[in-house]
C-alpha positions in Angstrom: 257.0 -2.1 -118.7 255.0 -4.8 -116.5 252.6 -7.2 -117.1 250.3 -4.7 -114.5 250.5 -1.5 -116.4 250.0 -3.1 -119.7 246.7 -4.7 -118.9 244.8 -2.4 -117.2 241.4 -3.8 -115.0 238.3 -2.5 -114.9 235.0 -3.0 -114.5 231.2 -2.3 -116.0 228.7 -1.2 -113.4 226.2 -3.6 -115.2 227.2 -5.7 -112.3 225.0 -2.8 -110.3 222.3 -1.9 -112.3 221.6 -3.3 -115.6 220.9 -0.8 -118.2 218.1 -3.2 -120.2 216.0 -3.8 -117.3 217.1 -1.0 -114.1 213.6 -1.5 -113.4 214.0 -5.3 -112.1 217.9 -5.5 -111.6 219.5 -2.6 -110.0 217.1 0.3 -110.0 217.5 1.8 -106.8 221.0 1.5 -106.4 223.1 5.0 -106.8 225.3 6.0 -109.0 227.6 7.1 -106.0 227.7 3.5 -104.4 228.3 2.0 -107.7 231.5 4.1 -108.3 232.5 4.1 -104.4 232.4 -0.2 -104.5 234.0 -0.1 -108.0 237.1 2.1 -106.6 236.8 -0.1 -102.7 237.3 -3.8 -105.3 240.2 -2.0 -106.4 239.3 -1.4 -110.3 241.0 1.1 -112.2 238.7 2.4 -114.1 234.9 1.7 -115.5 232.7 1.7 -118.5 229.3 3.9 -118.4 226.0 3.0 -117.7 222.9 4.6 -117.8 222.9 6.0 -114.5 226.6 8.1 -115.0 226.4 11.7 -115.4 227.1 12.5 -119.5 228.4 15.9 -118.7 232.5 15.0 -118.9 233.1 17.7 -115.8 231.0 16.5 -113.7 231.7 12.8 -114.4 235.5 13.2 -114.5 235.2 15.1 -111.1 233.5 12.1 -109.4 235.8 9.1 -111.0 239.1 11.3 -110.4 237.7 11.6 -106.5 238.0 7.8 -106.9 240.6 7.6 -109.3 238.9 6.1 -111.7 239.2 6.3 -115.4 236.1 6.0 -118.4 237.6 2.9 -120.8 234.2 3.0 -123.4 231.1 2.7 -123.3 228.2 0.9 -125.4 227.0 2.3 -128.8 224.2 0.5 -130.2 224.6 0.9 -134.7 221.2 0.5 -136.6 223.4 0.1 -139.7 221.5 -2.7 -141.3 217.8 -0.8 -140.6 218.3 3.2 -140.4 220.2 5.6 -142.7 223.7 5.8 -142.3 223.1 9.5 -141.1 221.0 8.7 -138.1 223.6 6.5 -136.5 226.4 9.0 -137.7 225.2 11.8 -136.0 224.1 10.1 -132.6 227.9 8.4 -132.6 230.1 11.7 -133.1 228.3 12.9 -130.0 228.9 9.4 -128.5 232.8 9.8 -129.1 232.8 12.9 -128.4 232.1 12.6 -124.7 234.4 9.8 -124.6 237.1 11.9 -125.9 236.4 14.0 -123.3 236.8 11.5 -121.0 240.2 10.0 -122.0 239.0 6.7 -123.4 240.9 5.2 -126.9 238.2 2.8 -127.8 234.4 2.8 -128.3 232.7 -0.1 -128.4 230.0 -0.9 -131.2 227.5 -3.4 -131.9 224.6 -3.6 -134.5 221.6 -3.4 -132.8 219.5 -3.6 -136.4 216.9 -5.9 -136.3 216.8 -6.6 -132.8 214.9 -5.7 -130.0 217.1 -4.7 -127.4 214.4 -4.8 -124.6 212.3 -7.1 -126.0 213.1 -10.2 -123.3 211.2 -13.1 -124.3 212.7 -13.7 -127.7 214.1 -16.8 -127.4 217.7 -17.6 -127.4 216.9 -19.3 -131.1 215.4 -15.9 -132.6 218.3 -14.2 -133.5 219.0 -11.9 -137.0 220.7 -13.7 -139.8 222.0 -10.6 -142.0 221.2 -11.0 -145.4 224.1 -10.1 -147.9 222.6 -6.6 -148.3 223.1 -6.5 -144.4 226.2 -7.4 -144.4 227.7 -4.4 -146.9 225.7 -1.9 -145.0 227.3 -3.1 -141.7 230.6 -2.9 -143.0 230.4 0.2 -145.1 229.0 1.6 -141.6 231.4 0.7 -139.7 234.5 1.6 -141.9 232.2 5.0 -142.0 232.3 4.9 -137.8 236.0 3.8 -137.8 237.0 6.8 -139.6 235.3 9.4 -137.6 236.9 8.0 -134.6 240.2 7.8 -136.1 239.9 11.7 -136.3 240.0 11.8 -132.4 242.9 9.0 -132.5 240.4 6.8 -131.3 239.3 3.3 -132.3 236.2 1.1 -132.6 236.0 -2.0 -131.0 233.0 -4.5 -132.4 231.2 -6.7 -129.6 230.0 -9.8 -130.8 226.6 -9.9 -128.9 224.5 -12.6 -128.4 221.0 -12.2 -130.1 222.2 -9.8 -132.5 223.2 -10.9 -136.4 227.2 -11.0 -135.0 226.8 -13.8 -132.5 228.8 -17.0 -133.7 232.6 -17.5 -134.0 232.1 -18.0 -137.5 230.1 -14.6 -137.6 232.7 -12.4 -135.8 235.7 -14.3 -138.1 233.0 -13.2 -141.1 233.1 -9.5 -139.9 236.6 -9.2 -139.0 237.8 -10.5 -142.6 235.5 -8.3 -144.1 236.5 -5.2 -142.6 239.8 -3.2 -143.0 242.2 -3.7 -139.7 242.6 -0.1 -139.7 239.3 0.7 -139.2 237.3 -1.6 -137.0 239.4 -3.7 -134.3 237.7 -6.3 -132.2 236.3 -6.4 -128.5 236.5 -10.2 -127.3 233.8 -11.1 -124.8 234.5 -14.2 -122.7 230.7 -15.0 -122.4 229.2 -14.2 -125.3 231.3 -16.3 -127.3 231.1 -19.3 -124.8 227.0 -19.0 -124.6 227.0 -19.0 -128.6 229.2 -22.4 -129.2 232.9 -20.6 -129.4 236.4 -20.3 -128.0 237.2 -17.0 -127.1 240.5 -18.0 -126.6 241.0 -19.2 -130.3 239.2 -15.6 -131.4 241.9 -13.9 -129.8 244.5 -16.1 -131.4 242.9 -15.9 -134.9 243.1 -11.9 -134.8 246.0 -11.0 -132.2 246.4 -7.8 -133.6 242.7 -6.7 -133.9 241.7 -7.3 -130.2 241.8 -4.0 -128.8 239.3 -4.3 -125.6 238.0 -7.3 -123.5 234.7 -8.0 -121.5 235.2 -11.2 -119.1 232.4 -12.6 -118.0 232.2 -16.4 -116.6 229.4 -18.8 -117.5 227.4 -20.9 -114.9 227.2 -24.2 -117.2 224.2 -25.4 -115.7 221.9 -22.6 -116.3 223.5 -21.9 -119.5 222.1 -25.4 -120.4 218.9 -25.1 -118.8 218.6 -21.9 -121.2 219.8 -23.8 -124.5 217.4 -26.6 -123.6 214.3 -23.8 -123.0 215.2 -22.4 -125.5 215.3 -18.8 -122.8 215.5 -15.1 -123.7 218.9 -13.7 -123.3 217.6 -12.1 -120.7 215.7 -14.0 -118.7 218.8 -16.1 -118.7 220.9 -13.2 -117.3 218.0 -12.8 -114.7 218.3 -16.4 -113.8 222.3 -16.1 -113.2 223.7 -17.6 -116.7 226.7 -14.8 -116.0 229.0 -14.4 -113.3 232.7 -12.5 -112.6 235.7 -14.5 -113.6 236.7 -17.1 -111.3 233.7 -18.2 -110.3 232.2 -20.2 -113.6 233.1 -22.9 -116.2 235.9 -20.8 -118.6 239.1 -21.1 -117.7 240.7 -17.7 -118.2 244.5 -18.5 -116.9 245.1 -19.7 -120.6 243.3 -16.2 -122.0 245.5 -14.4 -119.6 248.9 -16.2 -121.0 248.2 -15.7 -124.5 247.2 -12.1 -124.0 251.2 -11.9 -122.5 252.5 -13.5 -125.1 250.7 -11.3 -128.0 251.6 -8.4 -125.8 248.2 -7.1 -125.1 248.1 -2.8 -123.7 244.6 -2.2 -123.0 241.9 -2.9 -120.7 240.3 -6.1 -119.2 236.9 -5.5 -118.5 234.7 -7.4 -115.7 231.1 -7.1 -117.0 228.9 -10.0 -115.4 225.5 -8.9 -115.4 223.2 -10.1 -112.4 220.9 -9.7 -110.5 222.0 -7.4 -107.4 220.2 -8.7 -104.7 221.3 -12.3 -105.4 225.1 -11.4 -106.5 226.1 -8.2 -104.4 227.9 -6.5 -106.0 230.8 -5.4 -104.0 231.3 -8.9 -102.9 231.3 -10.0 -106.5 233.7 -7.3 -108.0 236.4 -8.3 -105.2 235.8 -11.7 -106.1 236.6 -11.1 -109.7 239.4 -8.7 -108.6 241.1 -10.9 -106.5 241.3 -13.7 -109.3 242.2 -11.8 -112.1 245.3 -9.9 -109.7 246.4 -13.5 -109.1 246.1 -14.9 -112.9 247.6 -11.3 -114.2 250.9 -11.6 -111.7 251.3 -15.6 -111.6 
């Protein structure tokens, strides 16, 4: 089997319109132009954003017009705040449709305690779970990785920045807590850069957990001007901390190697969110699409 069809690329139409804030970065753009540039860059295959159709037909009709595939899509957990049933019952509708639409993973984050939308909390005001917090997360998620596994499915956790699994040392935390079985790990090039850590060393602590990828490059000077501010996450994303891969300060050639060499099957996601008018996005997704062809097949 080649390198090619092991690692499949796609792409999150964040890039197009951002689903925290459509109203300042992305709004008006279609659904239809998303896909149609996402298939033109080359991808082969997406995640779902808030302006995709949630009725499987419909949805599968449009991708397989463009012969694109679904690889996940976000589920926010209130594990730490909510009852366990509440997030139950809204994620077995969430897999559900993605089951429908051919993915094998569904990525997770815990959204307790944080304020999704709420942009100017700075970078520094960020959850710290309590030890409570932390056995409700993972009884959750073991809960969550079970009802997936009934679909042969798997959930993949995102280390997000601003949320109470930010740090290295946080995502190491979760992964040693939680049974392998259960809850694998989704590696996310820029979060763990903007929060002090090596994505490349996450993937080599837990080879056989990393089951999904989001690359996303860093500009370093805005990531600094943020850190000294002290920014919201997003007002940083508004002021361009994130860009495609290629075209910031990681250096993904030696992510790419080690994901050969630990045999990595599954997909490599380009999810840079910015701001549309600034980054088009077309432009961008070729950008990121030419770079990763040439790192991939080197």
């Amino acid at each position: 089997m080649s390198e090619e069809s092991k690692i499949k690329v796609g792409i999150s139409p964040i890039g197009w319109t951002n689903d925290d804030i459509p109203d300042e970065l992305g709004g008006d753009i279609s659904f239809e132009q998303c896909i149609d540039e996402m298939a033109l860059a080359g991808y082969e295959g997406c995640e779902v954003g808030i302006k995709f159709p949630r009725d499987p037909k419909i949805l599968k009709r449009e991708l397989d017009l463009r012969h694109l595939s679904v690889a996940s899509a976000w589920f926010g957990c209130y594990l730490t705040t909510k009852p366990l049933k509440e997030t139950v019952d809204r994620f077995v509708r969430h897999r559900d449709f993605l089951y429908e639409m051919g993915a094998k993973v569904i990525v997770v984050a815990e959204e307790g305690i944080f304020d999704r939308e709420a942009s100017q909390v700075p970078l520094s005001h960020r959850p710290v779970f309590s030890s409570s917090d932390w056995k409700k997360l993972v009884e959750g998620l073991h809960t969550l990785g079970k009802i997936a596994a009934e679909k042969n499915m798997r959930i993949v956790y995102h280390h997000h920045m601003g949320t109470g699994v930010q740090t290295f040392e946080e995502t190491v935390k979760l992964m040693e807590m939680t049974d392998p079985n259960l809850v694998s790990l989704l590696v996310d090039t820029g979060h763990m850069t903007l929060a002090g850590g090596d994505p490349l060393e996450l993937i080599k602590r837990f080879p056989d957990r990393v089951k999904h990828l989001h690359f996303k490059d860093v500009r370093k000077n805005i990531m600094e001007l943020a850190i000294e501010k002290d920014m919201s996450f997003l007002d940083a994303v508004k002021l361009g901390i994130f860009t495609v891969p290629g075209d910031g300060m990681i250096d993904f050639i030696p992510i790419i190697k080690e994901l050969k060499r630990i045999n990595y099957e599954g997909w490599i996601i380009v999810e840079a969110e910015q701001d549309p008018k600034k980054a088009p996005p077309l432009e961008y997704a070729i950008k990121a699409r030419t770079y990763l062809s040439q790192i991939i097949n080197a």
